[in-house]
C-alpha positions as CSV (number, residue, x, y, z in Angstrom):
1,X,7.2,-86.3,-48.3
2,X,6.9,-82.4,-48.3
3,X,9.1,-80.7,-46.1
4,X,6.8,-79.5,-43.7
5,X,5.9,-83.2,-42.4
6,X,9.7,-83.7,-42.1
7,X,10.1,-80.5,-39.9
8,X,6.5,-81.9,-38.2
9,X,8.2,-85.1,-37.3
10,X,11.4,-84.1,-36.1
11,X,9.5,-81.8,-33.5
12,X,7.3,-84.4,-32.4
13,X,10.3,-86.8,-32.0
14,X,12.0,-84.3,-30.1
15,X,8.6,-83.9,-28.0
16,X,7.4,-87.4,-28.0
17,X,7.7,-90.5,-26.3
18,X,9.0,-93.8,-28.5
19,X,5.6,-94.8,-28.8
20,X,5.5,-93.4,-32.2
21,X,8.0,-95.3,-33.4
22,X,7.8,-98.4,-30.8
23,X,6.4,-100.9,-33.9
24,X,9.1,-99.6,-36.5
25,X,12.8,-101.1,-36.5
26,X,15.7,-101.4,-38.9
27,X,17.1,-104.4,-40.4
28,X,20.6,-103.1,-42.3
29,X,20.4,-104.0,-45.6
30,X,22.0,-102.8,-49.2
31,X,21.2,-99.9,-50.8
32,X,21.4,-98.7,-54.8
33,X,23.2,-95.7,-54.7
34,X,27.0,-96.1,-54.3
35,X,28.9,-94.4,-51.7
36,X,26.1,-94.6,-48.7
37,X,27.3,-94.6,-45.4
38,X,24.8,-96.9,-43.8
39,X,21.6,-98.6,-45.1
40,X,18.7,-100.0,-43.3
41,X,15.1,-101.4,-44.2
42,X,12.2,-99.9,-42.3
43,X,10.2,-102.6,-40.4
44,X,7.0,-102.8,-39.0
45,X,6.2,-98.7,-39.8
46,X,1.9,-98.3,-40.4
47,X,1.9,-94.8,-41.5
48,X,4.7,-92.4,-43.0
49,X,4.7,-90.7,-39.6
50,X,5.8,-93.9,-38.2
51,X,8.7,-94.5,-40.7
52,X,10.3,-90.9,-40.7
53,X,9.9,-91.1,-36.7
54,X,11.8,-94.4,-36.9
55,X,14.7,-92.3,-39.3
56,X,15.2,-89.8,-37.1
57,X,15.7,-91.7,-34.4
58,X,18.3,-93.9,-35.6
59,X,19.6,-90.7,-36.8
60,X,19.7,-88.8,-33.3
61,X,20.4,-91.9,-31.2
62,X,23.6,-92.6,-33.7
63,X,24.7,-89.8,-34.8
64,X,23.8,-87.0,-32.3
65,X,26.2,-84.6,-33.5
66,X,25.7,-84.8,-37.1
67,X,23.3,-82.8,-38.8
68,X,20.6,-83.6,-41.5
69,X,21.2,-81.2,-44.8
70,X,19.0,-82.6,-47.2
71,X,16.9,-85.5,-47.9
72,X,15.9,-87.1,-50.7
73,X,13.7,-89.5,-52.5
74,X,14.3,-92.2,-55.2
75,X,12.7,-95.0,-56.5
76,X,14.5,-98.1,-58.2
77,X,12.3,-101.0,-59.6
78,X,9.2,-101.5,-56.8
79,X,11.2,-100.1,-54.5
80,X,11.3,-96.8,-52.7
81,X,14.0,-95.0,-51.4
82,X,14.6,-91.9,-48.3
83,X,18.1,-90.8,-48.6
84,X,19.3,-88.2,-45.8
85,X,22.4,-86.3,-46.6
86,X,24.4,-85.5,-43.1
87,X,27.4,-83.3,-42.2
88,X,29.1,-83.1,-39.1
89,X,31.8,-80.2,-39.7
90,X,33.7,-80.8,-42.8
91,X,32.3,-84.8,-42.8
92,X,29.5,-85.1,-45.3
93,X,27.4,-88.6,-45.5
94,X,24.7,-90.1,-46.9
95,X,22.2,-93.0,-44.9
96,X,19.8,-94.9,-47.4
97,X,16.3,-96.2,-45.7
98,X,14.5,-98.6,-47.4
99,X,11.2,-97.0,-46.9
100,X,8.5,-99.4,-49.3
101,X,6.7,-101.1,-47.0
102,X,5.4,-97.7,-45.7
103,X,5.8,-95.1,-48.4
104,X,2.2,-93.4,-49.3
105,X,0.6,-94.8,-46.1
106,X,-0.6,-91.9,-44.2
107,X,-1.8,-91.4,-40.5
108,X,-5.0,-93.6,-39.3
């Protein structure tokens, strides 16, 4: 996922209602890189729109004052991996999303 749909989404979330999101939802589940702080499978996301939009949320409705530095992903067996790197002052963490089920899926 290029940047610019990253920067795309987090305006529209900022912008939009939870409709685009409203399908997606996060089961917490384990993740294969050591040392994440949190780890959650994305559920019932159509289109990568959907799934970053779902992210970011659980990002801004948990963590409102941490911010997103980086992002990353990774793929492990059949599975596919969105890892965002956070920092909130001198705190640095890392939040694995299971993002499979709706990698490569793009909008209808």
């Amino acid at each position: 996922m290029g940047k610019t749909l990253l920067a795309l989404a987090a305006v529209i979330f900022s912008l939009s209602p939870p409709a685009a999101y409203a399908d997606a939802r996060l089961r917490t589940t384990t993740c294969p890189v050591e040392g994440v702080a949190a780890s959650f499978k994305v559920l019932g996301a159509r289109t990568e729109y959907e799934g970053v939009a779902a992210e970011y949320h659980w990002l801004y409705a948990n963590l409102p004052e941490w911010e997103r530095t980086d992002q990353a992903l990774i793929h492990v067996g059949r599975r596919d991996y969105d890892l965002l790197y956070i920092k909130h002052g001198r705190q640095r963490a890392t939040i694995c999303f299971d993002i499979t089920d709706f990698y490569g899926k793009p909008a209808r």
